[in-house]
N, C-alpha and C positions, 0 to 999 in steps of 0.2 A: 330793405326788403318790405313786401308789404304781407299784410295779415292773409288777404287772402291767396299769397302764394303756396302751393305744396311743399311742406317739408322738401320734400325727397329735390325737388331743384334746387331749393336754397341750397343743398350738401351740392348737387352736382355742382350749382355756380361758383361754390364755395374752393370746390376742387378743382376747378377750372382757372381761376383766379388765381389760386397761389401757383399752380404749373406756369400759368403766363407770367408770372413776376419773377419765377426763379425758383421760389423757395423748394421745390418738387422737380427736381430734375431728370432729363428722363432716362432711364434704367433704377431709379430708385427707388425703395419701396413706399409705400404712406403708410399711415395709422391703420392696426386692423380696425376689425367691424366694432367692436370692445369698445376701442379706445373712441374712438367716431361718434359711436352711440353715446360715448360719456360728455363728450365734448359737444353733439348738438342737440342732447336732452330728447332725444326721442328712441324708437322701439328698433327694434336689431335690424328688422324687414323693410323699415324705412332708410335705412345706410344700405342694406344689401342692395335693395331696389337703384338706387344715386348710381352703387359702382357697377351693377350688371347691366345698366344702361351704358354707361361711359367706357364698361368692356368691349356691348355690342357695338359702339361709335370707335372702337382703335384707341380710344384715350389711355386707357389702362389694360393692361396685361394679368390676368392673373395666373398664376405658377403652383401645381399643386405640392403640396408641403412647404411651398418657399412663402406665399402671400403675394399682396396685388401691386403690381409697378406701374411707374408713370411708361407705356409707349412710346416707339421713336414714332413723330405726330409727322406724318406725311399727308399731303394734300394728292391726289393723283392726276395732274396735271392730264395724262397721259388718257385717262377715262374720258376728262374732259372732252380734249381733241376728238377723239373717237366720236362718239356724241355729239357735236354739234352739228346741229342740224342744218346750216346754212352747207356747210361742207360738204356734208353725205348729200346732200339735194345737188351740188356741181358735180359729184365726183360722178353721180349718175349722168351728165351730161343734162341736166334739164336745168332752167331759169329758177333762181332764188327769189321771190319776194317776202316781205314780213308787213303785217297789217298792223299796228296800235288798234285795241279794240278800247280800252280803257287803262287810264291810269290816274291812278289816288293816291293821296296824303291820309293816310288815318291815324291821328291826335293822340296823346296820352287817356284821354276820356274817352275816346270812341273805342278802344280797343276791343271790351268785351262785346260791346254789342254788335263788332263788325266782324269780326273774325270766328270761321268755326273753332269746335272747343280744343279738337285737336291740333290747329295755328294755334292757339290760347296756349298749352303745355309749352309749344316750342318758340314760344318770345315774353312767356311767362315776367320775365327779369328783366328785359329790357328795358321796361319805361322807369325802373323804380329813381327819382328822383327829379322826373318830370312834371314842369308843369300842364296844367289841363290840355291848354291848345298848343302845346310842343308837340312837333313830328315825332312819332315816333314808331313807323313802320310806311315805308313804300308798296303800294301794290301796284303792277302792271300785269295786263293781262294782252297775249301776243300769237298771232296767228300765222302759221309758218307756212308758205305755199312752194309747190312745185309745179312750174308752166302754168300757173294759177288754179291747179288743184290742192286745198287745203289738206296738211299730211300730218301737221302738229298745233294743238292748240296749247298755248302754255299761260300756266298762273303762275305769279312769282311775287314772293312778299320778302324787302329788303328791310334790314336794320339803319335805322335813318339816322342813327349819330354815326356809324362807323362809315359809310359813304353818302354826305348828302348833296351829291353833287347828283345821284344815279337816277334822280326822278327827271333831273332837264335834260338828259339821252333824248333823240328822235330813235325809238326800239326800231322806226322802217327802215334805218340805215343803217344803227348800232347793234348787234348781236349780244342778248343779255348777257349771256356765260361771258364772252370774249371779252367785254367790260369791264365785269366782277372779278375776270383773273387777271387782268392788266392791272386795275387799279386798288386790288384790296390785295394784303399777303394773306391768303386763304392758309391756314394751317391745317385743316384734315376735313372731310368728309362722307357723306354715307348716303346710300340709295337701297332705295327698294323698288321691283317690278312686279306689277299683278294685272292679272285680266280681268277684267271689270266689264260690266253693261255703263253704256254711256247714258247720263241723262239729259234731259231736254237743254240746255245749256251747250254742254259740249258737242250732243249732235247738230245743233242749230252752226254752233264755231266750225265742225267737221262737214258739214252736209250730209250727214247719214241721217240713220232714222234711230229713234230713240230704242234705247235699250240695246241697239247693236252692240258688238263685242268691239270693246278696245283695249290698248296697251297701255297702264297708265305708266309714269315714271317718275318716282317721288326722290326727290333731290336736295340733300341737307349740309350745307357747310359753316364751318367756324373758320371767324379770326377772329385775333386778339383777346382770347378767352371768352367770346361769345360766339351766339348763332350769328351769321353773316346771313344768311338769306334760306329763304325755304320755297323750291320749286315743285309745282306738281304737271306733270308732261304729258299729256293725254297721245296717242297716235290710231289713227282708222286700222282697223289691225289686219286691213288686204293694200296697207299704203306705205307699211313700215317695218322692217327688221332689225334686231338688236346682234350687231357682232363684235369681237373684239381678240385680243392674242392673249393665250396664256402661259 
């Protein structure tokens, strides 16, 4: 670990790690907050913080009067599917293409200065043991059309030890999710949707006009006791709809 990581990940990756090995299996309980606090020398609210994240992500379960459990860690295959955009653009009957707008290698040393702060929290751990100019994050950035009206712009930043195979993809003929689930065991993941004004970037990638309304969609998956990848999904928000079964 390094100094300038947050407590509060170290615990998460800390927790994350012994569930991938075993030691924490899942229906079982962990250590309370007590016992947590003693063992990683820091304040109560910094344990709390580690597990009410790892709650909000499905990892852990908490049970009132019983304490917090390891999760049955499901990935939802099945959101995927739904969601991918090459798909929902056929099923409408219109023509799929995807553009490469750019794609990068960014280094164990470029990390902070490349990534915003909130990428920074969520690959926080990954480099630690890396040298300067080791890979150590993929970005692609991908442009998703329909009859060549632009419907989706996507960012996407890969953990580059867990598949480094993901950056020599051609994205115009490889569909990123369909990849990531073919060739990594995704063990669980989590999304958030919000409406947003588009800025000069993404209206430039969508053709609209700046500050327009769109639908972003933020996309966060684990394997093997790390972050696997972190997507954020922009859509024109008169070019897209979000549905699904419950």
């Amino acid at each position: 670990m390094t100094a300038k990581t947050p407590a509060y990940l170290r615990i998460k990756q800390d927790i994350l790690t012994r569930i991938h090995a075993g030691e924490w299996v899942v229906g079982s309980a962990i250590p309370t907050e007590m016992v947590l606090t003693k063992e990683f020398g820091v304040a109560r609210m910094t344990v709390n913080r580690a597990l009410k994240e790892l709650t909000d992500e499905r990892v852990l379960e908490r049970r009132q009067g019983s304490g917090t459990f390891v999760a049955q860690q499901k990935f939802n295959r099945a959101y995927v599917n739904i969601r991918n955009i090459a798909h929902d653009i056929e099923q409408q009957g219109k023509r799929y293409t995807a553009k490469v707008l750019s794609k990068s290698i960014i280094c164990h040393a470029d990390i902070e200065s490349h990534l915003r702060s909130a990428l920074l929290n969520e690959f926080a751990l990954i480099s630690d043991g890396l040298e300067g100019d080791q890979p150590a994050i993929f970005e692609v950035k991908v442009l998703h059309l329909a009859d060549d009206t632009p419907v989706q712009y996507e960012e996407r930043w890969v953990n580059a030890e867990l598949l480094p195979e993901f950056i020599e993809q051609d994205f115009s003929q490889v569909n990123t999710s369909e990849f990531l689930i073919a060739n990594l065991p995704l063990e669980y993941g989590s999304y958030t949707i919000s409406a947003v004004n588009a800025d000069d970037q993404v209206a430039a990638a969508l053709q609209i006009q700046s500050h327009d309304a769109v639908l972003l969609l933020g996309r966060k998956t684990h394997s093997r006791g790390q972050v696997a990848t972190v997507a954020q999904l922009w859509h024109a928000g008169d070019q897209h709809q979000f549905s699904g079964m419950l």
